[in-house]
C-alpha positions in Angstrom: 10.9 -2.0 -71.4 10.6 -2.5 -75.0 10.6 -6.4 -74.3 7.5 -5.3 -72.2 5.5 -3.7 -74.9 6.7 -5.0 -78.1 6.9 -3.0 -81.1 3.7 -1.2 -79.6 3.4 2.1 -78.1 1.7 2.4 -74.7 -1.2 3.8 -76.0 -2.9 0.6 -77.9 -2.8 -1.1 -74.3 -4.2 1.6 -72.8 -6.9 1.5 -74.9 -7.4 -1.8 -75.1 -7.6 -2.1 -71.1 -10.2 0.8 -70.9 -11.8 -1.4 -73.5 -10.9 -4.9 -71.4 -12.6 -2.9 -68.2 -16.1 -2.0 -70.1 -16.4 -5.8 -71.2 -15.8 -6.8 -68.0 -18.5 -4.4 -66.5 -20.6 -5.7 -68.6 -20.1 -9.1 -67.7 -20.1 -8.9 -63.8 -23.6 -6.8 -64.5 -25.6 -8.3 -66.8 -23.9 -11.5 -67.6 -24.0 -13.5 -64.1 -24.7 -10.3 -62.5 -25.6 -10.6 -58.7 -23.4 -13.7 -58.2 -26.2 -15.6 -60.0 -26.3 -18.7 -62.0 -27.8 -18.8 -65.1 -29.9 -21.3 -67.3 -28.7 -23.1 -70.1 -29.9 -20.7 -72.8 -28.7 -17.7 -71.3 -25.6 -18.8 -71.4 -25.3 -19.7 -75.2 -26.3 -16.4 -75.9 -24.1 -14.7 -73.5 -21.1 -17.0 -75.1 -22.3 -16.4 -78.6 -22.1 -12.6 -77.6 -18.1 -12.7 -76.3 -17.3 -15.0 -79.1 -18.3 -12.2 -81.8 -16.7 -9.7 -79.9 -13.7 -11.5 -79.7 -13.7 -12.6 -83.2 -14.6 -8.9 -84.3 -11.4 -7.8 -82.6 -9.6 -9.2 -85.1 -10.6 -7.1 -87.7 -9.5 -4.1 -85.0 -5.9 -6.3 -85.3 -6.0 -6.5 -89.3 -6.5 -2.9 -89.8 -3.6 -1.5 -87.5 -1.1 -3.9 -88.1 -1.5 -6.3 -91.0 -3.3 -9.8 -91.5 -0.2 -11.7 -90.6 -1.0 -9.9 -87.0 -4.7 -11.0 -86.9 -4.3 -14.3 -87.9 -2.3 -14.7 -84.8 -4.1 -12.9 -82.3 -7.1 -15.7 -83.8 -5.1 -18.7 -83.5 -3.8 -17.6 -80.2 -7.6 -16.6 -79.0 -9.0 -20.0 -80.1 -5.9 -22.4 -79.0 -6.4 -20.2 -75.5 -10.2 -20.5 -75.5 -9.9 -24.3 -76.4 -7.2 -24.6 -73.2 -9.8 -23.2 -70.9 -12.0 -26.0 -71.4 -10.3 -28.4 -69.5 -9.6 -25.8 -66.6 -13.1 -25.2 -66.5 -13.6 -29.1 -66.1 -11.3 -29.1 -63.1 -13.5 -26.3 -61.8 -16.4 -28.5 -62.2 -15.0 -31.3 -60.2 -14.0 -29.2 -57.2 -17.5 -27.2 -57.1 -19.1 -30.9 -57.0 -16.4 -32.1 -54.6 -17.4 -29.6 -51.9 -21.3 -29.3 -53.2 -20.7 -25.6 -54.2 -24.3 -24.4 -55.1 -24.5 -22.5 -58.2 -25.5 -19.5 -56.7 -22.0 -19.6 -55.1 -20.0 -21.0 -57.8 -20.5 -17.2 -59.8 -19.8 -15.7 -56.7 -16.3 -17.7 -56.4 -16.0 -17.5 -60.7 -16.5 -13.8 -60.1 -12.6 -13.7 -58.5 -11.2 -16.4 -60.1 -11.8 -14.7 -63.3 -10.0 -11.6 -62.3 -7.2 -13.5 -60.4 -6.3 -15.0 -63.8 -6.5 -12.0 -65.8 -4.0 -10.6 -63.4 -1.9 -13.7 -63.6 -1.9 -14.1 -67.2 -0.8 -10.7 -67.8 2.4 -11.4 -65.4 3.1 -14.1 -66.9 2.5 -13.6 -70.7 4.5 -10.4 -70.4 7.3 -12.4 -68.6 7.2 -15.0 -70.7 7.4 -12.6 -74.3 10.5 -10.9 -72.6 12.6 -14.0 -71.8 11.9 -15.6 -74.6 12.3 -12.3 -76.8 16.3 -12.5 -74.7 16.7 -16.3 -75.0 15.2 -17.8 -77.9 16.1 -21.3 -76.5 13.4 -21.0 -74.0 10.8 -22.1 -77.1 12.4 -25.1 -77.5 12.0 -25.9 -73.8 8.4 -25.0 -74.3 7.7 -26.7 -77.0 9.4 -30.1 -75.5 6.9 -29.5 -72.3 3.8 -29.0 -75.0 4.3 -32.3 -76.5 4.5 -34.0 -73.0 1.5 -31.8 -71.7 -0.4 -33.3 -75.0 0.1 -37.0 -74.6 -0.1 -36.7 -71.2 -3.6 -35.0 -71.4 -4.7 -38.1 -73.1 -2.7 -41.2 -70.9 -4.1 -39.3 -67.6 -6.5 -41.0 -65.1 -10.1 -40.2 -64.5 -9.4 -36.3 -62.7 -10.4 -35.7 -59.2 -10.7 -32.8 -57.0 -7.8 -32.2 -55.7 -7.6 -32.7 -51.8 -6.9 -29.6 -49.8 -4.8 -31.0 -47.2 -2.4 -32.0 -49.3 -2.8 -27.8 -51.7 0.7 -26.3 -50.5 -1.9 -22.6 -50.9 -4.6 -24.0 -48.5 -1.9 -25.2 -46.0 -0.2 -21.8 -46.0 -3.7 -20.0 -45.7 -4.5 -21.8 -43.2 -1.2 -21.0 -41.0 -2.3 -17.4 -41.6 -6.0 -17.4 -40.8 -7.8 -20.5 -39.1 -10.6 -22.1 -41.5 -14.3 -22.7 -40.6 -15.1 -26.3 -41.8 -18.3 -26.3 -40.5 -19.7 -23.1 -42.1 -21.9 -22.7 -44.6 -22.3 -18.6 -44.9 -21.9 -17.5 -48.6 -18.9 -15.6 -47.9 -15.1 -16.0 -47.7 -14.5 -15.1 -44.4 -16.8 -14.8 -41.2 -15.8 -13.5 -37.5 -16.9 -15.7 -34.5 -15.8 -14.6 -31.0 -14.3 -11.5 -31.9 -12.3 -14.2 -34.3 -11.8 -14.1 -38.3 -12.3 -17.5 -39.9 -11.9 -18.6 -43.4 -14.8 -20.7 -44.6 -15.2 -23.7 -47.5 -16.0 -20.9 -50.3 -11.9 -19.9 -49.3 -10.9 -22.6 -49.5 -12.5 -23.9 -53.1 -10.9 -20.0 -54.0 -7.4 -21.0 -53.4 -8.1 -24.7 -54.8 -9.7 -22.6 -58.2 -6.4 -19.8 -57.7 -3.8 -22.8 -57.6 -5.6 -24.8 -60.7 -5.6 -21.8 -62.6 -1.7 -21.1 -61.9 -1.0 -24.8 -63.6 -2.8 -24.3 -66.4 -1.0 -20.8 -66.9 1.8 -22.4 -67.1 0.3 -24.6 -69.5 -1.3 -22.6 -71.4 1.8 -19.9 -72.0 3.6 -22.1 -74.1 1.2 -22.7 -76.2 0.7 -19.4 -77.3 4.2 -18.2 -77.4 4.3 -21.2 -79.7 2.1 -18.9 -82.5 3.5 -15.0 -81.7 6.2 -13.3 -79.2 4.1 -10.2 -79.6 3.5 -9.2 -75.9 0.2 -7.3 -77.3 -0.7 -10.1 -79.3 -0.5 -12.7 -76.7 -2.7 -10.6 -73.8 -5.2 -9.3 -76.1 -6.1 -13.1 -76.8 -5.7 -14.1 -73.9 -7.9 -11.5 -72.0 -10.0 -12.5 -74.4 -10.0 -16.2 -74.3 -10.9 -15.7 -70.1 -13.6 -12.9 -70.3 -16.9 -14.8 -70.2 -15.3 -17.4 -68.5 -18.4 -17.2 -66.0 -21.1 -17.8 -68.4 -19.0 -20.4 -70.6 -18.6 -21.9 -67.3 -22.1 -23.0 -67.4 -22.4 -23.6 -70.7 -19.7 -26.5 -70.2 -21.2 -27.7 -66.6 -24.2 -28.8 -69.5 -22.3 -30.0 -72.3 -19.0 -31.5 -70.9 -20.0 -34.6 -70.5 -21.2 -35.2 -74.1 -18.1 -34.3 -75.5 -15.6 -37.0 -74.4 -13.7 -36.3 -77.5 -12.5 -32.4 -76.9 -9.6 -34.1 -74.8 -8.2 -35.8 -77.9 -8.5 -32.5 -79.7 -6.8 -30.7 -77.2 -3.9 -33.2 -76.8 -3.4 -33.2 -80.9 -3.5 -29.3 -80.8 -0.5 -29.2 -77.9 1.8 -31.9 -79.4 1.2 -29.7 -83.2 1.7 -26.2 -81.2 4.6 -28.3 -79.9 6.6 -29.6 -82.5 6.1 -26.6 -84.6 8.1 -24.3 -82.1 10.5 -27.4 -81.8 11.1 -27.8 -85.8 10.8 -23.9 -86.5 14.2 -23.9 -88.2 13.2 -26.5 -90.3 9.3 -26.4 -91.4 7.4 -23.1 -91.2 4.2 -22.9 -91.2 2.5 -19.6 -91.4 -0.1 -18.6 -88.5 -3.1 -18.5 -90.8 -2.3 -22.6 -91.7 -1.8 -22.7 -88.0 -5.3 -21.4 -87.2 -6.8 -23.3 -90.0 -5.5 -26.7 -88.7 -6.3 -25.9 -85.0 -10.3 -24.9 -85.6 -10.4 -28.5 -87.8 -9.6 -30.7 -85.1 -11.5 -28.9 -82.9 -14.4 -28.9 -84.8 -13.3 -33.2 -85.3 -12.9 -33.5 -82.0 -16.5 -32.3 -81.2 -18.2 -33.4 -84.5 -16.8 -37.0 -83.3 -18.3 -37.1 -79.9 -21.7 -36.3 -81.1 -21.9 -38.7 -84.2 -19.9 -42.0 -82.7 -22.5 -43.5 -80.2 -20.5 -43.9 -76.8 -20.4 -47.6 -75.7 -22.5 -48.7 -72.7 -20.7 -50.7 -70.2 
């Protein structure tokens, strides 16, 4: 059990879930509420909101268990928060693969978004125990960082992927038949005394499946900066709570930074070779964070002042 909760007591994650729960009534309410889209500059205030909360938290972190502590739970919110950038692009591509209206898209978000909370506590709590039992495991993690890095930046143009070929859908489908002609804005619709799943289920297990990857990306990379089960899911939650709304921010603003997957690469292969070389260059999580938030902010500075070429 103590591998579980660290060198925590159970009461700082109950509070912080009670906490977690409030944010996230406030963000299915107001933020999104409905199942609704939202325009562009809702959403940067929305985002700007959850960013300060998150970034206040650490002061919460400081205060009950040292700066060492908060400096971590920042890196590890910011490398997390970067990662989701490029799962959110993938949710992009399937939304415009099966012309998901917006409408629908929060609606589908909506359960996504508390799919992978679930799924990142599993595996973040998992992943802090074995790890905590055989150390090895980080250099095993930190070997699939670096290839997860360059391979971010040697990959081909992305593309939804098919459904016929999603080893979820195909199970699903053995379980309940699917719709393909329906276009009701729900996951599941009865014909002839008959349940049906319908496209919107479909894109769900496509947006469940994509999210499981990058999990198993994105675990890794965080265990790379702290073991501290607390640590790692109180960034995390973080990192996914206003997913909705960053959601579409990003839909906007992707496409102008065609940088942010250099930076992302960089930051896996450094996350990487620093669990990897741990015995024989530390460097301290505050240096971590500090090298992290400049290439993002390179990465991003880059793709709006170098012009991109016009074919």
């Amino acid at each position: 059990m103590e591998h579980f909760l660290g060198d925590h007591s159970v009461m700082p994650w109950i509070l912080f879930n009670v906490f977690l729960a409030i944010c996230l009534a406030i963000d299915f309410t107001f933020a999104a509420g409905k199942h609704r889209a939202i325009g562009f500059q809702e959403a940067i205030l929305w985002n700007v909101f959850w960013i300060v909360i998150a970034i206040a938290f650490t002061g919460v972190v400081i205060y009950e268990y040292g700066r060492s502590a908060g400096a971590a739970y920042l890196t590890g919110y910011v490398v997390e928060r970067a990662l989701s950038v490029d799962n959110l692009f993938v949710f992009l591509i399937i939304f415009q693969y099966f012309h998901v209206k917006d409408d629908r898209q929060a609606r589908v978000l909506f359960w996504g978004i508390i799919g992978a909370l679930l799924m990142r506590g599993v595996f973040i709590l998992l992943g802090a125990a074995l790890v905590a039992k055989f150390h090895f495991l980080l250099y095993l993690f930190g070997a699939f960082l670096v290839y997860t890095g360059i391979a971010l930046v040697v990959k081909k143009d992305d593309k939804a992927p098919d459904p016929q070929r999603n080893i979820v859908v195909r199970a699903a489908s053995k379980l309940i038949p699917i719709d393909a002609g329906s276009t009701e804005d729900k996951f599941f619709v009865k014909k002839s005394g008959r349940w049906y799943g319908t496209p919107l289920f479909v894109v769900l297990l496509l947006l469940a499946t994509t999210d499981f990857v990058f999990a198993l990306d994105s675990l890794p990379a965080i265990l790379g900066i702290t073991q501290d089960p607390w640590i790692l899911y109180t960034s995390n939650a973080f990192a996914i709570l206003g997913m909705r709304v960053l959601y579409f921010l990003l839909a906007a603003l992707l496409p102008k930074f065609r940088f942010l997957n250099y930076g992302l690469a960089i930051i896996l292969v450094f996350i990487g070779l620093r669990m990897l070389l741990e015995k024989l260059v530390h460097l301290g999580t505050e240096l971590t964070l500090g090298i992290v938030v400049l290439v993002l902010a390179g990465s991003i500075v880059a793709s709006m002042a170098i012009p991109e070429k016009k074919a």
